[in-house]
DSSP file (Angstrom, degrees, kcal/mol; ACC not computed):
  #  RESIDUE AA STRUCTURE BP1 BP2  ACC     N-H-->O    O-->H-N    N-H-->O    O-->H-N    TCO  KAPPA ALPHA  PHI   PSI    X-CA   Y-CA   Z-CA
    1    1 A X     >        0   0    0      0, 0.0     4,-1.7     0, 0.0     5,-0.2   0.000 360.0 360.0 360.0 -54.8  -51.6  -28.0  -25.6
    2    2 A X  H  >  +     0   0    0      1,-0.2     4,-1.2     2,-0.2     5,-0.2   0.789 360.0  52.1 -63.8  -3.3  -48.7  -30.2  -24.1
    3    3 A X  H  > S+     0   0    0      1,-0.2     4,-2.4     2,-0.1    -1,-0.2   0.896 108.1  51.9-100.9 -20.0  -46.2  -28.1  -25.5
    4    4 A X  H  > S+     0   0    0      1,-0.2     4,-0.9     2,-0.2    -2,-0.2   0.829 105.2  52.2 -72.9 -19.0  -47.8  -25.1  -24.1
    5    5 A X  H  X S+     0   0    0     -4,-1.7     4,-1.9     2,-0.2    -1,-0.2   0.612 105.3  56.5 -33.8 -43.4  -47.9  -26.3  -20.8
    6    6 A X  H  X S+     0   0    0     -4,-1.2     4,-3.2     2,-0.2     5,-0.2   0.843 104.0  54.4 -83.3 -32.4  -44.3  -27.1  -20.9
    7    7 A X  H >X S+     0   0    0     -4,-2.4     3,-1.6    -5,-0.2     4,-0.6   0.798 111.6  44.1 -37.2-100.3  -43.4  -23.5  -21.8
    8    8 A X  H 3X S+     0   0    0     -4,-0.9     4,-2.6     1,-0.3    -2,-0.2   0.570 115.5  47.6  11.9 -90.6  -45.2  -22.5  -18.9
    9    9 A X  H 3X S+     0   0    0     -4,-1.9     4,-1.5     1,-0.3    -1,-0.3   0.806 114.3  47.0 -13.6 -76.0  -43.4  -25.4  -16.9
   10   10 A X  H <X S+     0   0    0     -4,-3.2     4,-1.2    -3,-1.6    -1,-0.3   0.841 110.0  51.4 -73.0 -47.7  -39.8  -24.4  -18.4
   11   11 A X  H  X S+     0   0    0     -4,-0.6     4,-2.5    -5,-0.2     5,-0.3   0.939 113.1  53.5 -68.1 -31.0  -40.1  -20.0  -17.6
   12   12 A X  H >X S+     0   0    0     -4,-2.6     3,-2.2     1,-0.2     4,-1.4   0.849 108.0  44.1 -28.2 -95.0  -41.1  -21.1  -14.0
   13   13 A X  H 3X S+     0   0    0     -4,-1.5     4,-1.8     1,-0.3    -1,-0.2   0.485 114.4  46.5 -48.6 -23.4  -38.5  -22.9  -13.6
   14   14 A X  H 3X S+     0   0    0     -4,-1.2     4,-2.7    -3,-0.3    -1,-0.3   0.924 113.1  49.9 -60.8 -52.7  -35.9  -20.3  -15.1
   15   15 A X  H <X S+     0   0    0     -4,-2.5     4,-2.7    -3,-2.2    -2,-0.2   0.946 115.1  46.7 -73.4 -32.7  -37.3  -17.3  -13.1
   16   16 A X  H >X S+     0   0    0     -4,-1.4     4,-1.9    -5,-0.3     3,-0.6   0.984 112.2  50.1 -45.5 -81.6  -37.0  -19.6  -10.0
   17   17 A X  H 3X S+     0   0    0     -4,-1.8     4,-2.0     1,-0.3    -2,-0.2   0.656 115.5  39.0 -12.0 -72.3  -33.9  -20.5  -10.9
   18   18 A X  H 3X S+     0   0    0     -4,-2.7     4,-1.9     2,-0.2    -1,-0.3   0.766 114.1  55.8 -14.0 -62.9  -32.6  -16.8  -11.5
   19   19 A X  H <X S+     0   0    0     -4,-2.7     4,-4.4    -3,-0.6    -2,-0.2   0.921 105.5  52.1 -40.0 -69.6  -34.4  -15.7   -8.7
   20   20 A X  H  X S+     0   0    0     -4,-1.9     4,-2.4     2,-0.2    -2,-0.2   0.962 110.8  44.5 -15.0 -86.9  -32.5  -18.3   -6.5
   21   21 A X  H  X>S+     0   0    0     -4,-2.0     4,-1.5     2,-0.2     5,-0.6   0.960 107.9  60.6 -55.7 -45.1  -29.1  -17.4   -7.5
   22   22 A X  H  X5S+     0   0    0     -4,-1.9     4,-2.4     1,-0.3     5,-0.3   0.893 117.8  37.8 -42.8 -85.3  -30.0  -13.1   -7.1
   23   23 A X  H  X5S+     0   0    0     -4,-4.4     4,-0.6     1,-0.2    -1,-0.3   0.584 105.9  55.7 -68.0  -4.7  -30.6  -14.1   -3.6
   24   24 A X  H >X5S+     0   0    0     -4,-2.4     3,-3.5     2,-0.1     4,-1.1   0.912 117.2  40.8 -83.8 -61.6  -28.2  -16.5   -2.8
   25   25 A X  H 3X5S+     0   0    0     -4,-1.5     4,-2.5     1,-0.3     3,-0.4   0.837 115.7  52.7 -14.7 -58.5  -25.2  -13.4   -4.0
   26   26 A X  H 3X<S+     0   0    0     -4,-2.4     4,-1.3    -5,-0.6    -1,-0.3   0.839 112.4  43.5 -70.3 -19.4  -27.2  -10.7   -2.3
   27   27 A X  H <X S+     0   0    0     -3,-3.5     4,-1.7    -4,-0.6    -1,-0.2   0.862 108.4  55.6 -93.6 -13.6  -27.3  -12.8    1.1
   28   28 A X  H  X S+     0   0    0     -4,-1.1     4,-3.7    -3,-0.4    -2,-0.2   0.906 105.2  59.7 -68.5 -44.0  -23.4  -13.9    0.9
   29   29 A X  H  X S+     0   0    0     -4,-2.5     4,-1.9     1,-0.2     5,-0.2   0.984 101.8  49.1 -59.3 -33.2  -22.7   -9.9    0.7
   30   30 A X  H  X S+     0   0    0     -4,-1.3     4,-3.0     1,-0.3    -1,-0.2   0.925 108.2  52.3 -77.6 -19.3  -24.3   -9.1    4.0
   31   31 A X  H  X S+     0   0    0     -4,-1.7     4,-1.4     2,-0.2    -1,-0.3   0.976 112.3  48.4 -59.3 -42.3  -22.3  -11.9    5.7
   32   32 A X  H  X S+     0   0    0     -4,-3.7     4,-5.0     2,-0.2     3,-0.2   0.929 113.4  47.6 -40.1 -56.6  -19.3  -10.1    4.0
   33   33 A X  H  X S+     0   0    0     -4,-1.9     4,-1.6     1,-0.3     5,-0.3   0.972 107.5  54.9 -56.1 -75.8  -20.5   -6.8    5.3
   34   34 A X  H  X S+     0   0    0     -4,-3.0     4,-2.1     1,-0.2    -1,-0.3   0.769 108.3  45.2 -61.1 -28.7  -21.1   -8.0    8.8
   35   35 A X  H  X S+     0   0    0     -4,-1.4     4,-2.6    -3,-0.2     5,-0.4   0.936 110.4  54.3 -96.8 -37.0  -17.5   -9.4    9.5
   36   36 A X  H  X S+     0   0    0     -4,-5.0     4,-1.2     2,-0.2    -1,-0.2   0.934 109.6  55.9 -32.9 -33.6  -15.6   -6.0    7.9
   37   37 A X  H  X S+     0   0    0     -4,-1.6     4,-1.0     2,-0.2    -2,-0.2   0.920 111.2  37.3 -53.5 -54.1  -17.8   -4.5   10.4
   38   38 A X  H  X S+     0   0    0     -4,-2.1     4,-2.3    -5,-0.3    -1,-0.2   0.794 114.9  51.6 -94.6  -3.7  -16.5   -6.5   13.0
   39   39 A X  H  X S+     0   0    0     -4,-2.6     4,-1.7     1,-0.2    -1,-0.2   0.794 114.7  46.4 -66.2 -27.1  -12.8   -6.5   11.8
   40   40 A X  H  X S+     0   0    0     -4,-1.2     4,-1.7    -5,-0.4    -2,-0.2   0.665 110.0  55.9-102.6  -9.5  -13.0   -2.7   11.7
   41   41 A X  H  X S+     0   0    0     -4,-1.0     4,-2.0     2,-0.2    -2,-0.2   0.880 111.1  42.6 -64.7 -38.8  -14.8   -2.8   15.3
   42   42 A X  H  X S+     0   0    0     -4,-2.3     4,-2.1     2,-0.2    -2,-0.2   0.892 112.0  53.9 -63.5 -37.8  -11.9   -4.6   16.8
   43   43 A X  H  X S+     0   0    0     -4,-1.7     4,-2.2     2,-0.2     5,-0.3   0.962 111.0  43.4 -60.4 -47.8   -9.8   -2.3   14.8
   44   44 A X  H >X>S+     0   0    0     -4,-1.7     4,-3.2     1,-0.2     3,-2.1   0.982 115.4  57.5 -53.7 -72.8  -11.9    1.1   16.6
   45   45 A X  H 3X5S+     0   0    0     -4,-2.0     4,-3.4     1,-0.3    -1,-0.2   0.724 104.4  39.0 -17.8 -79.9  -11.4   -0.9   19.6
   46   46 A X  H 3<5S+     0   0    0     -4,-2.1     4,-0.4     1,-0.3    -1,-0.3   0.647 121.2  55.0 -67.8 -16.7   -7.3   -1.5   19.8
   47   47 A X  H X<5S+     0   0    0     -4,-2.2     3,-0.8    -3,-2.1    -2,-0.3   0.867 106.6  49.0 -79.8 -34.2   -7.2    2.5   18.4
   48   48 A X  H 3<5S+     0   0    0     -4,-3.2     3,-0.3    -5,-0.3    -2,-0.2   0.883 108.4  47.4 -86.3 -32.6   -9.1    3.5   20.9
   49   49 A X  T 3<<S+     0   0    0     -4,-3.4     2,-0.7    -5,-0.5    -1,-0.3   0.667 100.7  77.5 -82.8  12.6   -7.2    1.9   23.6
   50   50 A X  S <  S-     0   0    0     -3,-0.8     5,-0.3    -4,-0.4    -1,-0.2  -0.509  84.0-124.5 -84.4  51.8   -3.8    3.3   22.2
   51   51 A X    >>  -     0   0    0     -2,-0.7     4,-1.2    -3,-0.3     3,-0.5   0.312   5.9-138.4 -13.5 132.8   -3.0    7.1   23.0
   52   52 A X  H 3> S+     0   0    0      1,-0.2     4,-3.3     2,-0.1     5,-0.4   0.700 108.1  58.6 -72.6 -19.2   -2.3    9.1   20.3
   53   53 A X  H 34 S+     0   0    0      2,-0.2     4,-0.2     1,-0.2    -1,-0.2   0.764 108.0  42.6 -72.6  -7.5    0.1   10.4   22.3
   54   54 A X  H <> S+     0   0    0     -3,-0.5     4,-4.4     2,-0.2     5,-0.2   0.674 108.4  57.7 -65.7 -65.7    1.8    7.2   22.8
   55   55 A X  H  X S+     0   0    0     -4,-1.2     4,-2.1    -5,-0.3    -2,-0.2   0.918 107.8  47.9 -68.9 -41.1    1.4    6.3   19.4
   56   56 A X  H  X S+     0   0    0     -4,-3.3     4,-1.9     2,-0.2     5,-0.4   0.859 107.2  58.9 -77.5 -14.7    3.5    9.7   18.5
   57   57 A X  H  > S+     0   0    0     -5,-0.4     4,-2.2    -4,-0.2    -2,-0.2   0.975 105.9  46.3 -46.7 -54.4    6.1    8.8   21.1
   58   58 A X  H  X S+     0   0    0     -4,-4.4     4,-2.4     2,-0.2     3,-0.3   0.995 114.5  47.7 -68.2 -51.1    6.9    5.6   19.5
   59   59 A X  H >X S+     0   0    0     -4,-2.1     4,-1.4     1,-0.3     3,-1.0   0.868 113.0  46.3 -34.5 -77.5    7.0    7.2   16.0
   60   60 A X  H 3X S+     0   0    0     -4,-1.9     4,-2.4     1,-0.2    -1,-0.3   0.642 114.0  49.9 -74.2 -22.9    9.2   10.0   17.1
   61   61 A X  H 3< S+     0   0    0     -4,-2.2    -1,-0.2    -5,-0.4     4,-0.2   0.953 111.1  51.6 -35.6 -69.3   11.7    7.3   19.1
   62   62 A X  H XX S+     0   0    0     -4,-2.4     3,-3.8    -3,-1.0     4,-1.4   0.966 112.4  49.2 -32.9 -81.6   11.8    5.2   16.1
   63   63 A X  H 3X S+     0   0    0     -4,-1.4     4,-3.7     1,-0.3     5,-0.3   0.691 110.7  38.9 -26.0 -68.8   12.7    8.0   14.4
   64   64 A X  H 3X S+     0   0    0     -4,-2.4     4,-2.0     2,-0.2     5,-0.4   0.720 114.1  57.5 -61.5 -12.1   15.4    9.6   16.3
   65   65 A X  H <> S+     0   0    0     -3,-3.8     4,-3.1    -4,-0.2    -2,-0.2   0.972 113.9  49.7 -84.8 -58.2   17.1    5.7   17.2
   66   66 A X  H  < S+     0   0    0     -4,-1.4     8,-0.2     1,-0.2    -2,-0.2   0.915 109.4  38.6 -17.8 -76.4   17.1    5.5   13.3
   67   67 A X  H  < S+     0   0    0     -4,-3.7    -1,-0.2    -5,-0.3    -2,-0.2   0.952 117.9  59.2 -77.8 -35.9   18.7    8.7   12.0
   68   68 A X  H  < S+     0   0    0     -4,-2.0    -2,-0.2    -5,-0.3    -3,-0.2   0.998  92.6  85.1 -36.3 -69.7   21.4    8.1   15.6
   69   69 A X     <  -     0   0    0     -4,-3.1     3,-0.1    -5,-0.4    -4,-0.0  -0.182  68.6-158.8 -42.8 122.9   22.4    4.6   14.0
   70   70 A X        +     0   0    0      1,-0.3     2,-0.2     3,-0.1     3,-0.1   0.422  66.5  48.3 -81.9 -27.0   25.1    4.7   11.6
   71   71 A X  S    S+     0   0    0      1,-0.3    -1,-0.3    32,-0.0     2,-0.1  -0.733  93.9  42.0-167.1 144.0   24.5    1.5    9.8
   72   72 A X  S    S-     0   0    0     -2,-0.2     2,-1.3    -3,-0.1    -1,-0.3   0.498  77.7-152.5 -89.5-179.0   22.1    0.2    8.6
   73   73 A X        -     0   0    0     -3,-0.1    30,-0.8    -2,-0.1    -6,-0.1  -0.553   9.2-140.7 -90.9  73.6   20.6    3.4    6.9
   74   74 A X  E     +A  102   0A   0     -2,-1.3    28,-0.3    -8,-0.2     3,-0.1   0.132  35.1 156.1 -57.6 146.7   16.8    3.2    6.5
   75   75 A X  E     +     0   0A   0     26,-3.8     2,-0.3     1,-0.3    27,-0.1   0.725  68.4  37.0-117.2 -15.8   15.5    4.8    3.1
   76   76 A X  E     -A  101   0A   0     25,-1.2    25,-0.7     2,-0.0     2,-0.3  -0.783  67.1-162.9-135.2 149.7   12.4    3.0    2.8
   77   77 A X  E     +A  100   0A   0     -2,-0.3    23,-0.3    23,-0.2     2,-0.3  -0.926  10.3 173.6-132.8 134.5    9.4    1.7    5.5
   78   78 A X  E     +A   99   0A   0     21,-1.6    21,-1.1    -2,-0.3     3,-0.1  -0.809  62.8  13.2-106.6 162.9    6.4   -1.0    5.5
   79   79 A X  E     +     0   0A   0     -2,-0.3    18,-0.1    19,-0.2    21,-0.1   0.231  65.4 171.7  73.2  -3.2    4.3   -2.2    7.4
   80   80 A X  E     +     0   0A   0     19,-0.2    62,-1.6    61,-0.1    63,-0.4  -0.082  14.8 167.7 -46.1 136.5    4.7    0.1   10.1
   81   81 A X  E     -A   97   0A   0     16,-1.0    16,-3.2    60,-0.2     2,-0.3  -0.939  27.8-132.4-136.4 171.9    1.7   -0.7   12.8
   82   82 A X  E     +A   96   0A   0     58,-0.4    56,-4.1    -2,-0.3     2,-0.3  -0.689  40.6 135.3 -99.6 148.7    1.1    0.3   16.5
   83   83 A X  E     -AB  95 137A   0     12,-0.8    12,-2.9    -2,-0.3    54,-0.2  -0.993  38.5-117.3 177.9-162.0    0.2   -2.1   19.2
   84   84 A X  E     - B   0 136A   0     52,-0.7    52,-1.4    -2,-0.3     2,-0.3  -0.667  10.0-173.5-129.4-175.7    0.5   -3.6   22.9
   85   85 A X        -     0   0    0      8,-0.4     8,-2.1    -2,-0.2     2,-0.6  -0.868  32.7-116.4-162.3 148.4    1.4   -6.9   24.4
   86   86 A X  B     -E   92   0B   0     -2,-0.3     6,-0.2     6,-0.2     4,-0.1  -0.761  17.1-126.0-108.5 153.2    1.0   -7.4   28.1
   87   87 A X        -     0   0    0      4,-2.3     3,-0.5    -2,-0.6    -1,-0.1   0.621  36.7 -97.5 -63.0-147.1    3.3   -8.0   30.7
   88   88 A X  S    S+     0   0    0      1,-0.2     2,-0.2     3,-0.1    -2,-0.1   0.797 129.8  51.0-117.1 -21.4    3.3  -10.8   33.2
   89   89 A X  S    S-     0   0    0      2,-0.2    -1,-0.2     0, 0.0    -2,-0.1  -0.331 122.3-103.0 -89.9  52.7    1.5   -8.1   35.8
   90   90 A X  S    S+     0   0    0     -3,-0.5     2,-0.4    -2,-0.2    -4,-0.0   0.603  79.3 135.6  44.4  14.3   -1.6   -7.1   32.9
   91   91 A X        -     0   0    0      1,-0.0    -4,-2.3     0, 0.0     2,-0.4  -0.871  59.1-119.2 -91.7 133.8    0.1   -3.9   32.1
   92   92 A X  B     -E   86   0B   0     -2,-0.4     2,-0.3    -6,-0.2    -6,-0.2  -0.716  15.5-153.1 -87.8 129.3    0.3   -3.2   28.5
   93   93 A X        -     0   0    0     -8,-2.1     2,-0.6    -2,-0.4    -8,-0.4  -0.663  18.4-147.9 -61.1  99.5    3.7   -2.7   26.7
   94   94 A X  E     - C   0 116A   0     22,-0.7    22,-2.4    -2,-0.3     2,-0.3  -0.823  21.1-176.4-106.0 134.8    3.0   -0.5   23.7
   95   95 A X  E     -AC  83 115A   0    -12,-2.9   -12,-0.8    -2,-0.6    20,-0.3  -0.985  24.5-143.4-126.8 142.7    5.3   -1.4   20.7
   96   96 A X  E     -AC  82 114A   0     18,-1.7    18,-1.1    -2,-0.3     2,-0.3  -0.626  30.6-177.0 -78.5 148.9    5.8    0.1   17.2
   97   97 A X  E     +AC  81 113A   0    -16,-3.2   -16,-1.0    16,-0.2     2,-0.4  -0.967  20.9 112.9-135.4 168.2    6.5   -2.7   14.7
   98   98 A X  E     - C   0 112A   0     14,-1.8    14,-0.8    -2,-0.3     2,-0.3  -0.790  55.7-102.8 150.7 163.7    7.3   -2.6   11.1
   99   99 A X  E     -AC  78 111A   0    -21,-1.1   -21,-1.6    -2,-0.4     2,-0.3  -0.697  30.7-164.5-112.1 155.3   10.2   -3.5    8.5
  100  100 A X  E     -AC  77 110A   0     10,-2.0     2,-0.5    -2,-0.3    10,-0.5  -0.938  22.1-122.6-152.0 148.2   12.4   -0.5    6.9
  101  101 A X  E     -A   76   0A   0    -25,-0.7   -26,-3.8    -2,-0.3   -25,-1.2  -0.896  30.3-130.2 -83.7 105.4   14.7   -1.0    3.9
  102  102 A X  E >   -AC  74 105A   0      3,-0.6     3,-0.6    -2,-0.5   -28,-0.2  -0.714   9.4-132.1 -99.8 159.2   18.4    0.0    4.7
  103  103 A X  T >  S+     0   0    0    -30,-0.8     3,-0.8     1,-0.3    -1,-0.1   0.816 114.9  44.8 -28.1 -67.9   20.7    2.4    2.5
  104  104 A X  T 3  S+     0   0    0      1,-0.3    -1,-0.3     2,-0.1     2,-0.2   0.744 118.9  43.0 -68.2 -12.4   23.5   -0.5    2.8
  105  105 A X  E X   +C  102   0A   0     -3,-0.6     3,-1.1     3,-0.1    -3,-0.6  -0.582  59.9 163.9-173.2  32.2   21.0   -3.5    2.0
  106  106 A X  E <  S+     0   0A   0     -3,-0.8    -3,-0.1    -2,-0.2    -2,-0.1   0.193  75.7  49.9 -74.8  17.3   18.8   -2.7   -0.6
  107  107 A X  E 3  S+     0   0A   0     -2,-0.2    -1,-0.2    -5,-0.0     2,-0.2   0.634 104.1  69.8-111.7 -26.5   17.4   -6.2   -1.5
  108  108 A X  E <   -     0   0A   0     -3,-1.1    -6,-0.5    -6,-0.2     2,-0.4  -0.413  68.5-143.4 -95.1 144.4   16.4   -7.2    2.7
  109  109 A X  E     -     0   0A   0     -8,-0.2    -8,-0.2    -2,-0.2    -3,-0.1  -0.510  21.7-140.4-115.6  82.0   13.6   -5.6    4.7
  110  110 A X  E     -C  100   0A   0    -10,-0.5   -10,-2.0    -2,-0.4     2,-0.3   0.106   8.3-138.8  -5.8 128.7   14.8   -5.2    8.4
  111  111 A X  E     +C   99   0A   0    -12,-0.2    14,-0.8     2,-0.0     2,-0.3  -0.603  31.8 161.6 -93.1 172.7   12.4   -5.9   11.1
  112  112 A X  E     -CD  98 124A   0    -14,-0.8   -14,-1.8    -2,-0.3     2,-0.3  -0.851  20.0-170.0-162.6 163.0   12.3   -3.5   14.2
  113  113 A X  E     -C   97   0A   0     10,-2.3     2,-0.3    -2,-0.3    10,-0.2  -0.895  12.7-151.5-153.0 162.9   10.0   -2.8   16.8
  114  114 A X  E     -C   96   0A   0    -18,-1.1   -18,-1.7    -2,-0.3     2,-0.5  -0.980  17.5-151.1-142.1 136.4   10.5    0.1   19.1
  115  115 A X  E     -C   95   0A   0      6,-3.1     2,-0.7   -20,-0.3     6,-0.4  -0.775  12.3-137.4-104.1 146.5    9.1   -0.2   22.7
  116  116 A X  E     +C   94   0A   0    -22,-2.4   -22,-0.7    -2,-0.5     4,-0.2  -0.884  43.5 136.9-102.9 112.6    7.9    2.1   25.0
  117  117 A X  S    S-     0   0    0     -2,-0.7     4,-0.1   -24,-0.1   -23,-0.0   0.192  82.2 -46.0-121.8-133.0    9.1    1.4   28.5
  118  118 A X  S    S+     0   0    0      2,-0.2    -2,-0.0    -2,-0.1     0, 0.0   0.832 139.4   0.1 -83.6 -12.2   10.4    4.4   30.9
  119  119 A X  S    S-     0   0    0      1,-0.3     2,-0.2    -4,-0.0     0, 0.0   0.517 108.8 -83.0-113.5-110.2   12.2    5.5   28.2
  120  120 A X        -     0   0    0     -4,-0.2    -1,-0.3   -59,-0.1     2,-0.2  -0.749  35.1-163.0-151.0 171.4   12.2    3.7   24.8
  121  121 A X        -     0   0    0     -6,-0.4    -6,-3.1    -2,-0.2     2,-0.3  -0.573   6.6-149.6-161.8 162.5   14.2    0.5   23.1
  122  122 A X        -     0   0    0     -2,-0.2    -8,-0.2    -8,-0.2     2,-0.1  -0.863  12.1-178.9-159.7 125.7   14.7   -0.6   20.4
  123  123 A X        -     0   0    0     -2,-0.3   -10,-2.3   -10,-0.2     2,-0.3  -0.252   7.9-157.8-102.8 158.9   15.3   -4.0   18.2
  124  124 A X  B >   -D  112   0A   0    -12,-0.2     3,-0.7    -2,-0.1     2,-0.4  -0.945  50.8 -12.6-140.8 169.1   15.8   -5.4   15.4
  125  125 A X  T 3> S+     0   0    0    -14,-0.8     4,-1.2    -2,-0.3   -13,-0.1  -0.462 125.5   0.3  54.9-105.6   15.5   -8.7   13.5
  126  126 A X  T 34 S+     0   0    0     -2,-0.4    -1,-0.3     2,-0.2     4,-0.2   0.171 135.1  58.1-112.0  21.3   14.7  -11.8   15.6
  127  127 A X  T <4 S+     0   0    0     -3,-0.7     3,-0.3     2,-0.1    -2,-0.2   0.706 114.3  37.1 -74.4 -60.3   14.6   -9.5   18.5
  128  128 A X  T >> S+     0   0    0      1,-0.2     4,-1.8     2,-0.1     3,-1.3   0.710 108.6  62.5 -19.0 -54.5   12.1   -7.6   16.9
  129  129 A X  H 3X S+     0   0    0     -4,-1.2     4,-2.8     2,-0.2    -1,-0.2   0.888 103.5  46.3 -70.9 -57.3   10.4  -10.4   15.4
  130  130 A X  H 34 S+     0   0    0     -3,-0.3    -1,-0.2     2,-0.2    -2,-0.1   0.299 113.7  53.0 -88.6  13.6    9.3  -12.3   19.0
  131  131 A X  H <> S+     0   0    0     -3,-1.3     4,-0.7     3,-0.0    -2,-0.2   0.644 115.0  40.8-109.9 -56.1    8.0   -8.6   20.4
  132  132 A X  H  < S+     0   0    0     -4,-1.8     2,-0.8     2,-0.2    -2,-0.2   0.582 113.2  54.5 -57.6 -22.1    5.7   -8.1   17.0
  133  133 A X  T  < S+     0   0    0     -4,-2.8     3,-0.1     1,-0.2    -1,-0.1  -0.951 114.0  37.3-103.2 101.8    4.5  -11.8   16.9
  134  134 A X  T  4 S+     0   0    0      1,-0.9    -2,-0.2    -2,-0.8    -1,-0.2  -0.507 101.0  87.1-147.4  -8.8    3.1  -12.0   20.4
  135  135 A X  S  < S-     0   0    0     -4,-0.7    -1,-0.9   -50,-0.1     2,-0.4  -0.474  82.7-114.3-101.6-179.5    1.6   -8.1   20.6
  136  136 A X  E     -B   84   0A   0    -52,-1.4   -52,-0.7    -3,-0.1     2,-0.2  -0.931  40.9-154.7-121.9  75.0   -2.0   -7.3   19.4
  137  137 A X  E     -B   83   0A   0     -2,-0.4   -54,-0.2   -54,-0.2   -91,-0.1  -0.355   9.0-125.2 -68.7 131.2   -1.3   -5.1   16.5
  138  138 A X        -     0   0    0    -56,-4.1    -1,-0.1    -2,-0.2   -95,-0.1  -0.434  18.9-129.3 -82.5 172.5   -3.7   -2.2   15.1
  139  139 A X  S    S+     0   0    0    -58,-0.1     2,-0.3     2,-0.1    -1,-0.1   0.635  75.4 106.7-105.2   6.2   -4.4   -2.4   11.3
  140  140 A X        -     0   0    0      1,-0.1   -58,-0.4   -97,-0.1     2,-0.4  -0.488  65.0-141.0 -77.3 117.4   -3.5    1.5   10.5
  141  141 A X        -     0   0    0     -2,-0.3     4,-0.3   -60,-0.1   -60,-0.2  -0.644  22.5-179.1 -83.4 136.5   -0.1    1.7    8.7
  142  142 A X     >  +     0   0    0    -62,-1.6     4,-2.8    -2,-0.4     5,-0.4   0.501  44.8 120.7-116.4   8.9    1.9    4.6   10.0
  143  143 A X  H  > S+     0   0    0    -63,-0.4     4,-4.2     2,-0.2     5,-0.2   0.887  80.7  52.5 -16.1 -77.2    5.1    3.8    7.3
  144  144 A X  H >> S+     0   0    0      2,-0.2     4,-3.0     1,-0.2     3,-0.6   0.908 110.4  48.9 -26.1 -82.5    4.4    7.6    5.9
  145  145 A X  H 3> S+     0   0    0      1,-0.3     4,-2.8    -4,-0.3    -2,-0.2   0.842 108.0  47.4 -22.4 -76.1    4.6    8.9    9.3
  146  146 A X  H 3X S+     0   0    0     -4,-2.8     4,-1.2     1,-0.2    -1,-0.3   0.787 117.1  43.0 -69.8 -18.7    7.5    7.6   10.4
  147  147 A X  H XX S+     0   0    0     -4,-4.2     4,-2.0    -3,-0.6     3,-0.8   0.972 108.0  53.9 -84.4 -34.5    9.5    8.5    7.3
  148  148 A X  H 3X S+     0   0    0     -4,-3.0     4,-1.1     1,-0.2    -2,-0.2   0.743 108.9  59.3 -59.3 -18.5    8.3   11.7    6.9
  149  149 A X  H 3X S+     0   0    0     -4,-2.8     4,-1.7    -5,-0.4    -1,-0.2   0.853  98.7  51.1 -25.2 -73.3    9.5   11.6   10.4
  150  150 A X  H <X S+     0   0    0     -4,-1.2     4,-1.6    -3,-0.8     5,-0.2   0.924 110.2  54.0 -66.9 -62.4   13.2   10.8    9.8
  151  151 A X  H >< S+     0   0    0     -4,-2.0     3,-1.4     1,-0.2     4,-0.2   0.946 108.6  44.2 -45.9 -50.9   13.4   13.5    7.3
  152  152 A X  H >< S+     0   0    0     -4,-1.1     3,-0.8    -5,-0.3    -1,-0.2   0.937 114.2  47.0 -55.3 -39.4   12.4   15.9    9.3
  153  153 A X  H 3< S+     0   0    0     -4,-1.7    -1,-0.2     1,-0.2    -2,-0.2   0.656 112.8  55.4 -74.9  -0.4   14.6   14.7   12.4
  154  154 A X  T <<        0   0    0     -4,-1.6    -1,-0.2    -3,-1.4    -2,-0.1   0.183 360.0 360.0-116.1  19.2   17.8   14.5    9.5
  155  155 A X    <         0   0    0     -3,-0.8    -1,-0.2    -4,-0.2    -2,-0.1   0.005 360.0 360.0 -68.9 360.0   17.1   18.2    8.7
């Protein structure tokens, strides 16, 4: 009799036990789930304040400042992102940022950012570097873009 009783006893405690761990997993995803949600809201967010038309200005800038420049040569890009940074009177500064691979330089990845002012400019290295660390960057990599870019503009 006591040893049935402790059967009894010992599949409670298993299926409890079991039970337990099923729901602690299944409640850890929806915390997962809710903060992708809100990383990809912030993300909707900084796209939605960016014009796409903006955003192909700075591409096509890059682009053409690129294939102008005579050394270095980019072949490769990463990282490429859009974003803004604000000025000392709240107006937002929209800057392309991203590293490119040069031709001459195949082991280093080149920073640049390319700005949009009334025109364009556009830096590189640790000039680059202190416009891309302080702006609000979106999380869409546009790398593709902008090379399939430079080929087209070195056509």
């Amino acid at each position: 009799m006591k040893k049935h009783n402790f059967l009894i006893f010992l599949k409670a405690f298993v299926f409890i036990f079991f039970t337990s761990v099923l729901l602690s997993c299944n409640s850890d995803n929806k915390k997962e789930q809710k903060s992708d949600s809100t990383v990809t809201s912030a993300t909707s967010e900084i796209s939605k304040s960016i014009p796409d038309s903006t955003v192909q200005f700075l591409i096509t800038s890059a682009s053409n400042d690129f294939s102008k420049q005579k050394h270095p040569t980019p072949i490769d890009f990463r990282q490429v992102k859009v974003g803004y940074t604000l000025s000392s009177t709240n107006e937002k500064i929209y800057v392309l940022c991203g590293e490119f691979l040069a031709k001459e330089e195949k082991e280093n990845w080149l920073l640049f950012a390319t700005v949009k002012t009334s025109g364009y400019e556009q830096y590189l290295g640790n000039q680059a570097k202190a416009f891309c660390e302080k702006s609000t960057m979106d999380n869409v990599d546009l790398s593709a873009e902008l090379k399939n870019k430079l080929v087209e503009s070195r056509k």
